[in-house]
C-alpha positions in Angstrom: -77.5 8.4 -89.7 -78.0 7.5 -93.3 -76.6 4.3 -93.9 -77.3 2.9 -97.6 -74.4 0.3 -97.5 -75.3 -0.9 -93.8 -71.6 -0.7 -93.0 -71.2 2.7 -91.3 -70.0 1.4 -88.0 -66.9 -0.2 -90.4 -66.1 1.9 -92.9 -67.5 5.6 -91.7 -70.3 7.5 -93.1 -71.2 7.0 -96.8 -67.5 4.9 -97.0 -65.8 7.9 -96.9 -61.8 7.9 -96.8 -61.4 8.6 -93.9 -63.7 5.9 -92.2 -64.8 9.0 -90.3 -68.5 8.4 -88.2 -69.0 11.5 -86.3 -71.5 13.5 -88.4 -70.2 16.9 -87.1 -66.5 15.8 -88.7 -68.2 14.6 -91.5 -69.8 18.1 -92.2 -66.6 19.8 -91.3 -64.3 17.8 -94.0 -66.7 17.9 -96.2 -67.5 21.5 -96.9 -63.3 22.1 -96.2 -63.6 19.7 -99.0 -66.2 22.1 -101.2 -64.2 25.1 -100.9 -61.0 23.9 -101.9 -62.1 22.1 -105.5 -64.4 24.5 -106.1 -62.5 26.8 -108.5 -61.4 23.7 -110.2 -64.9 22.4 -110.8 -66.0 26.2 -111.9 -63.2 26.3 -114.4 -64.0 22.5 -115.6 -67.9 23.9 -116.0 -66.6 27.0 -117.6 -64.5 25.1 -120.5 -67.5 23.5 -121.5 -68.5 24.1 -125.1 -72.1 23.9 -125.9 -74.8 23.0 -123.5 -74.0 21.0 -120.3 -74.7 17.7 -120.1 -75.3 14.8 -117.2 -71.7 13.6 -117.3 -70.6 17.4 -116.5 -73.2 17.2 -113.7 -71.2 13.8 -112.3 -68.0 15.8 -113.0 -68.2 18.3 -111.2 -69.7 16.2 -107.8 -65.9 14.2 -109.0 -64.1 17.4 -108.7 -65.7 18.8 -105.4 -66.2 15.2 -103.4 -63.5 13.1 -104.4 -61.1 14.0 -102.2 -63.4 12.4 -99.2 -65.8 10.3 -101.0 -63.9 7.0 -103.5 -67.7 7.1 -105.0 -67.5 10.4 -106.1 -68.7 11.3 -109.8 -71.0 8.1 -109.5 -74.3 8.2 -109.0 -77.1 6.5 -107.6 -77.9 4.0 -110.3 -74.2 2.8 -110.0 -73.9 2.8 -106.1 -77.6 1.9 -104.4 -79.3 0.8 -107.6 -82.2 -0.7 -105.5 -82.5 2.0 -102.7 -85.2 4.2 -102.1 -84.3 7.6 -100.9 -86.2 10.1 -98.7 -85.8 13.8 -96.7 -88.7 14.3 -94.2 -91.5 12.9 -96.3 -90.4 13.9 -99.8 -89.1 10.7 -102.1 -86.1 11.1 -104.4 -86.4 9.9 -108.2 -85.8 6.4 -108.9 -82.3 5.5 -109.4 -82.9 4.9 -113.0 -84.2 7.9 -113.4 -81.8 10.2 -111.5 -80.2 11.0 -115.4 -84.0 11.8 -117.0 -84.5 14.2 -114.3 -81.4 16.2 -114.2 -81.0 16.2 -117.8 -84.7 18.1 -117.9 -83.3 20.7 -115.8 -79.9 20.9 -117.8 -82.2 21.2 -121.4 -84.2 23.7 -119.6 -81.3 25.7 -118.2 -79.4 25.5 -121.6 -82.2 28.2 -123.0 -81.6 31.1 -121.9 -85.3 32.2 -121.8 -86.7 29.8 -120.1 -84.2 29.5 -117.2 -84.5 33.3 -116.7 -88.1 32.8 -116.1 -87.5 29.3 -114.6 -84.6 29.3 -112.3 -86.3 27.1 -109.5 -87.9 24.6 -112.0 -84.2 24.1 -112.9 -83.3 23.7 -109.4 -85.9 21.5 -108.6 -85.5 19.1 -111.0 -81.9 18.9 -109.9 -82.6 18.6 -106.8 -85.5 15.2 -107.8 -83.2 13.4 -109.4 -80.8 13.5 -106.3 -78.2 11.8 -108.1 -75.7 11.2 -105.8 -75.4 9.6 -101.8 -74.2 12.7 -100.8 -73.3 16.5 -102.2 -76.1 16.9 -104.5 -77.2 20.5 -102.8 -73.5 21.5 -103.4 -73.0 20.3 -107.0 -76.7 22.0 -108.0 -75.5 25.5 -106.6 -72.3 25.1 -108.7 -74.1 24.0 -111.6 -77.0 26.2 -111.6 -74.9 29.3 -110.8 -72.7 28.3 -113.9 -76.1 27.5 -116.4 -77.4 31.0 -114.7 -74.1 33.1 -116.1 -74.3 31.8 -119.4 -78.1 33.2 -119.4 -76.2 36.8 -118.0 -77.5 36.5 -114.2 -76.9 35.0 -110.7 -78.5 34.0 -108.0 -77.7 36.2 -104.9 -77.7 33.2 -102.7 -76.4 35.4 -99.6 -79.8 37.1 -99.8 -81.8 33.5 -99.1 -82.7 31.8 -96.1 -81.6 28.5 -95.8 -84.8 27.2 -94.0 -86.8 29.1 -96.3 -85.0 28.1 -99.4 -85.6 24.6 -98.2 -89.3 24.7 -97.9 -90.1 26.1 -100.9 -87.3 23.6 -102.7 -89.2 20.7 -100.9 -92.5 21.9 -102.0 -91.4 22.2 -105.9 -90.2 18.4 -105.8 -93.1 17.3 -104.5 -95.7 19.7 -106.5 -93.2 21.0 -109.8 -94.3 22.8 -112.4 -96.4 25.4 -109.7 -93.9 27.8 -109.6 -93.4 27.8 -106.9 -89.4 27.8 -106.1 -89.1 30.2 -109.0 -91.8 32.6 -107.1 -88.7 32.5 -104.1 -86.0 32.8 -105.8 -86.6 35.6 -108.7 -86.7 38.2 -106.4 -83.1 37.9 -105.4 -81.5 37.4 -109.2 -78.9 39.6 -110.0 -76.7 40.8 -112.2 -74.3 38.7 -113.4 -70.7 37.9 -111.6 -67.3 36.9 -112.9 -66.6 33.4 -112.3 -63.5 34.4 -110.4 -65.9 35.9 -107.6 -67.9 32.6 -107.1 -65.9 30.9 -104.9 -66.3 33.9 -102.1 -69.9 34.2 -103.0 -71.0 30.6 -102.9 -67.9 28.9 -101.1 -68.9 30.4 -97.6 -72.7 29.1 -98.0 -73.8 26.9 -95.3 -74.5 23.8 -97.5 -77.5 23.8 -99.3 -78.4 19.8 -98.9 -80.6 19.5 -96.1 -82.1 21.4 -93.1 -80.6 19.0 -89.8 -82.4 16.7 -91.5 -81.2 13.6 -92.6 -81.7 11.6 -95.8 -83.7 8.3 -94.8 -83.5 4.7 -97.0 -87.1 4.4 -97.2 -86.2 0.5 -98.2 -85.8 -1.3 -101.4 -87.7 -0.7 -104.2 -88.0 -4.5 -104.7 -90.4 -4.1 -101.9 -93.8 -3.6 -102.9 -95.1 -1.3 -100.0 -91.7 0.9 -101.0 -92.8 0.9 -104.7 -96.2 1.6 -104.0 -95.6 4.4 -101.6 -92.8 5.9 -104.3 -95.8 5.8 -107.3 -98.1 7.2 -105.2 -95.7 10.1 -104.7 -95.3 10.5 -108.6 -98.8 10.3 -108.9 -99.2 13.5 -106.6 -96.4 15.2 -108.5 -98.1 14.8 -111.7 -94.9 16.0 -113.9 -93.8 13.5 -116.6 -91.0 13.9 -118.3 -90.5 12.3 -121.9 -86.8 11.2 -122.4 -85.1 12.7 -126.0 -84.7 10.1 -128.4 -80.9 9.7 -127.8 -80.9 9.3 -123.7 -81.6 5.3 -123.7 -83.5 6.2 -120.7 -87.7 5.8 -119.3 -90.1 8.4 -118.6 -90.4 10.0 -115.0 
């Protein structure tokens, strides 16, 4: 089980209210969880003016976790600063660069051009930076189906395969800029949906965060075998991204 704080046996899974261990529970509350904020999180999204930003992005995981998780709305650079996180081979972005990376997919999402021609870049990006311990498949979908409506279209996620959305989302984290989660998932777009259908067309998903498969702590990036393995997967990504001038954060 993925245990970042080392203190599972304890305090539960991920600290979670309930000090709750058994990872079929765990899934249960959670998504019981999911459905019930999720028309609060849609309308917080929804009263957004202007283009979304990170802190709506931490928000809304607030909104849809908080009720199981006290961490909720933080992310990784605030709770495992020094952690490195994996999913069957693929690395997360640094901590410090969990912001960098969603905020590319949020300034790429905010055109509404380039998202209708870019959907999975978006998603994939998200879905790098990992921000959070837990929820961020969840908190994407919400997100990216609200930047997707402002651009006048949907994703219609009932007409995906989980196990095949999950390869090709794997494949654009580790090779972005290809195409290829865009190639998967522009075939199903559709036309656009009120927001007061979303909760019975995403709610009832089977969460989109992993496949059975575990995140892993690779180790601490204070390790040099873990830092070298984690540069030698951004140097097979080969996607930098330059921070704006007002983000006060590095380059990924």
């Amino acid at each position: 089980m993925f245990d970042p704080f080392k203190d599972c046996e304890t305090s539960g899974y991920l600290r979670n209210k309930f000090a709750e261990k058994d990872p079929q529970i765990v899934q249960e509350l959670e998504h019981q969880l999911f459905r019930a904020s999720l028309d609060e999180a849609i309308t917080h999204l929804a009263k957004r003016r202007g283009a979304l930003r990170y802190e709506d992005f931490l928000a809304a995981h607030r909104i849809l976790f908080e009720g199981f998780y006290p961490w909720a709305g933080q992310d990784r650079a605030a709770t495992a600063p020094e952690i490195a996180v994996t999913k069957a081979g693929t690395w997360f972005c640094h901590p410090a660069h969990a912001q960098l990376a969603v905020h590319e997919g949020l300034r790429i999402g905010s055109d509404k051009r380039l998202l209708r021609q870019r959907p999975g870049e978006v998603m994939g990006l998200f879905a790098y930076g990992h921000p959070f311990l837990d929820g961020n498949g969840r908190t994407m979908l919400v997100v990216h189906t609200e930047l997707c409506h402002r651009a006048g279209f949907c994703i219609e996620w009932h007409r995906t395969n989980k196990s095949d959305y999950l390869t090709a989302l794997s494949a654009e984290i580790a090779t972005p800029g290809k195409g290829i989660l865009d190639a998967y998932l522009l075939p199903v777009v559709g036309e656009s949906q009120e927001r007061q259908a979303w909760g019975g067309m995403i709610g009832g998903l089977p969460g989109r965060d992993g496949n059975g498969v575990d995140d892993a702590v690779a180790g601490n990036y204070r390790d040099a075998e873990v830092s070298e393995q984690y540069r030698e997967f951004e140097r097979r990504r080969g996607y930098r991204i330059e921070p704006a001038a007002d983000d006060g954060a590095g380059s990924v």
